[in-house]
C-alpha positions as CSV (number, residue, x, y, z in Angstrom):
1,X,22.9,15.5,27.9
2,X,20.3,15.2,25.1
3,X,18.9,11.7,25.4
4,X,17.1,9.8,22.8
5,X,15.7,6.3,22.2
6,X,15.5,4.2,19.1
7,X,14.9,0.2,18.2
8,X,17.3,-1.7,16.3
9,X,16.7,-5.0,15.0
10,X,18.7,-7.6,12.4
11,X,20.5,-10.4,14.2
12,X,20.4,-12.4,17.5
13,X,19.5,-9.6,20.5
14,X,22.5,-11.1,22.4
15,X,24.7,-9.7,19.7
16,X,23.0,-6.5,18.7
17,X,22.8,-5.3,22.5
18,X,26.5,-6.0,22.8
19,X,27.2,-3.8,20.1
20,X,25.8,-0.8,21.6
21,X,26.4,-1.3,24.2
22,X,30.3,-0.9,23.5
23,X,29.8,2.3,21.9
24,X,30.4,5.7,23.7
25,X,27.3,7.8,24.1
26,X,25.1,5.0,24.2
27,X,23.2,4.9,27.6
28,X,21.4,2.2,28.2
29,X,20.2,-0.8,25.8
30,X,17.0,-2.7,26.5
31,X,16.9,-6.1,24.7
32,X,14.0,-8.3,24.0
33,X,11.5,-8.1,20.8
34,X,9.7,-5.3,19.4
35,X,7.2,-5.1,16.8
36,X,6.2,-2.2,14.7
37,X,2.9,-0.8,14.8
38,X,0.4,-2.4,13.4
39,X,-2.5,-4.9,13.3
40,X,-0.4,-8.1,12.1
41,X,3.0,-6.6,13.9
42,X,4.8,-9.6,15.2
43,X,7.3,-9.8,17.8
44,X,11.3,-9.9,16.5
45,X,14.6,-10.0,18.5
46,X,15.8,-6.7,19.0
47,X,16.9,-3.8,21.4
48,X,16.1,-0.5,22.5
49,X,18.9,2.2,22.9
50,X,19.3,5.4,24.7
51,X,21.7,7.3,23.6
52,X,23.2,10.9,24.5
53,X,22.9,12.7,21.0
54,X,25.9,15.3,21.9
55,X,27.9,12.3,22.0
56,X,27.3,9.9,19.0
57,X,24.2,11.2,16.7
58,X,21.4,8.7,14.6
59,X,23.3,8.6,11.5
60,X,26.6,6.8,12.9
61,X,24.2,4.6,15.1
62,X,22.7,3.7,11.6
63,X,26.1,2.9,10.1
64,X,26.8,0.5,13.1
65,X,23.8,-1.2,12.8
66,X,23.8,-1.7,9.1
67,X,27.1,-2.9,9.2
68,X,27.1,-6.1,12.1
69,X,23.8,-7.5,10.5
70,X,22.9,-9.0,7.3
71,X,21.1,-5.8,6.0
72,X,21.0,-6.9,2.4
73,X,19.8,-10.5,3.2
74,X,16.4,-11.9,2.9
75,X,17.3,-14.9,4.8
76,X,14.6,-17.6,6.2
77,X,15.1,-16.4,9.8
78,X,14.0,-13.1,9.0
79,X,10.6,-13.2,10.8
80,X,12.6,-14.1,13.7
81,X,15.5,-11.1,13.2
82,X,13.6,-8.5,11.2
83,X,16.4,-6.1,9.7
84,X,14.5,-3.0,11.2
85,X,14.7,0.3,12.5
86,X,12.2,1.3,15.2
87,X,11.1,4.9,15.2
88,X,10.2,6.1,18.8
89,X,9.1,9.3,17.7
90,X,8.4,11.2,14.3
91,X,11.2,12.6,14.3
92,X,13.4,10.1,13.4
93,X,12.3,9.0,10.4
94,X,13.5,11.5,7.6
95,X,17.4,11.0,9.5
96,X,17.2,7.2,9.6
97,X,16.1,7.0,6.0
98,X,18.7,9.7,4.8
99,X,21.3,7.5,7.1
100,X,20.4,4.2,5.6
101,X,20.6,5.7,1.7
102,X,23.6,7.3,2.3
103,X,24.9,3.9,3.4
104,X,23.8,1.9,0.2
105,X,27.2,2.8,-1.3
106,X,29.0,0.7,1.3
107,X,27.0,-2.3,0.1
108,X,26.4,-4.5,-3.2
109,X,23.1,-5.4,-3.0
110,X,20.0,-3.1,-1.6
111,X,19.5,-2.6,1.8
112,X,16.6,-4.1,3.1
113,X,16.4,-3.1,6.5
114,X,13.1,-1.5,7.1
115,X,12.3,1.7,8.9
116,X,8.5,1.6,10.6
117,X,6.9,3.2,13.9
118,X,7.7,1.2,16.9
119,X,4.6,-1.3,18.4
120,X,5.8,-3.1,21.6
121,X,8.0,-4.1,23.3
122,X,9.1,-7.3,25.8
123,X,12.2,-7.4,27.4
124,X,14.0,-10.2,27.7
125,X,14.2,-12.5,31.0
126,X,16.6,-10.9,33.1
127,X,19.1,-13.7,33.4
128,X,19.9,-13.2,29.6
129,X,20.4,-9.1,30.0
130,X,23.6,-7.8,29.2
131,X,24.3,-11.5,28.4
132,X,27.5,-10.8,26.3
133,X,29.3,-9.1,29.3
134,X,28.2,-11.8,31.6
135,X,29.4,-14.5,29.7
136,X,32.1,-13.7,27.5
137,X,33.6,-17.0,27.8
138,X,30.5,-18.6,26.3
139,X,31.2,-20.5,23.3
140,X,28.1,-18.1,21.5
141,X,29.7,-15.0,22.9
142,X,33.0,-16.4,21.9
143,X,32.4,-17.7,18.1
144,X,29.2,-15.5,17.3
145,X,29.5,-11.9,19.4
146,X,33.6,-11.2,19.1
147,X,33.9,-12.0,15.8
148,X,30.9,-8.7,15.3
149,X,32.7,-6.9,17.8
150,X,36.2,-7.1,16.1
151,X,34.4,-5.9,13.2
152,X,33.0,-2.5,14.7
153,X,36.6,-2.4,16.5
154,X,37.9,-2.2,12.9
155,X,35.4,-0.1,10.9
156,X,34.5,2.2,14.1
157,X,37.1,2.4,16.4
158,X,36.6,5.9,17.2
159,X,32.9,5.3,18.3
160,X,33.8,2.1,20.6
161,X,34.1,2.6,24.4
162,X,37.6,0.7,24.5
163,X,37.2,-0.1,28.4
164,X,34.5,-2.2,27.4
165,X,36.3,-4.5,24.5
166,X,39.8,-4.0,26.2
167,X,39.9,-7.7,26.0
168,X,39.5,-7.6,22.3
169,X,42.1,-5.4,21.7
């Protein structure tokens, strides 16, 4: 395995770690808030993911996030869901940026996700981890998170772990 880690932010933590979290190769996925480094940096939903690069690399990981958030929107919630990719090491930055310009053409209006060095992070109360797959018959997971997850089942289904969304099928 070649593990990796990398912070994606953009919509409600709920749904972004359920999204990963039904996609094969990815690990692990932390959810809380992060903020990028940085004097001023403040807190935003979002998740950590570990992935297994020989299995699904940053560039798809990109497309997936840019596609189940509002990535062109500048929205009055955005201090709370920051459209942002995380960079946990130095690495990842000319890929990510590459990824997200080569994904423009999918989209009408700029991408305004931002790429910056991760800060912090908190995770999230432990009764609201992996909250999706607790509670699938919560009117949230039910009205808000399958409606995100049919979407990656559509655009992505060779990247989704089906024995995870087998009831969406």
């Amino acid at each position: 395995m070649m593990l990796e880690k990398i912070g994606f932010g953009g919509s409600c933590h709920w749904c972004t770690e359920a999204i990963f979290l039904s996609i094969k190769g990815v690990l692990n996925v932390d959810q809380g808030w992060i903020s990028p480094k940085g004097n001023d940096a403040a807190f935003s939903e979002a998740v950590i993911v570990e992935f297994d690069r020989k299995v699904i690399g940053i560039h798809d990981l990109i497309g997936i996030h840019l596609h189940s958030h509002s990535c062109t929107s500048s929205h009055s919630m955005r201090s709370k869901y920051r459209s942002a990719v995380y960079l946990l090491n130095d690495q990842q930055e000319l890929p990510v940026v590459n990824a997200i310009q080569d994904y423009q053409r999918d989209f009408d209006a700029p991408i305004i996700t931002e790429v910056v060095p991760f800060g912090a992070f908190k995770l999230n109360s432990a009764n609201y981890l992996n909250y999706y797959f607790k509670n699938p018959q919560k009117p949230f997971c039910e009205n808000i998170v399958n409606p995100k997850l049919r979407e990656l089942i559509a655009r992505y289904s060779y990247l989704v772990d089906q024995e995870k969304v087998v009831h969406l099928l």
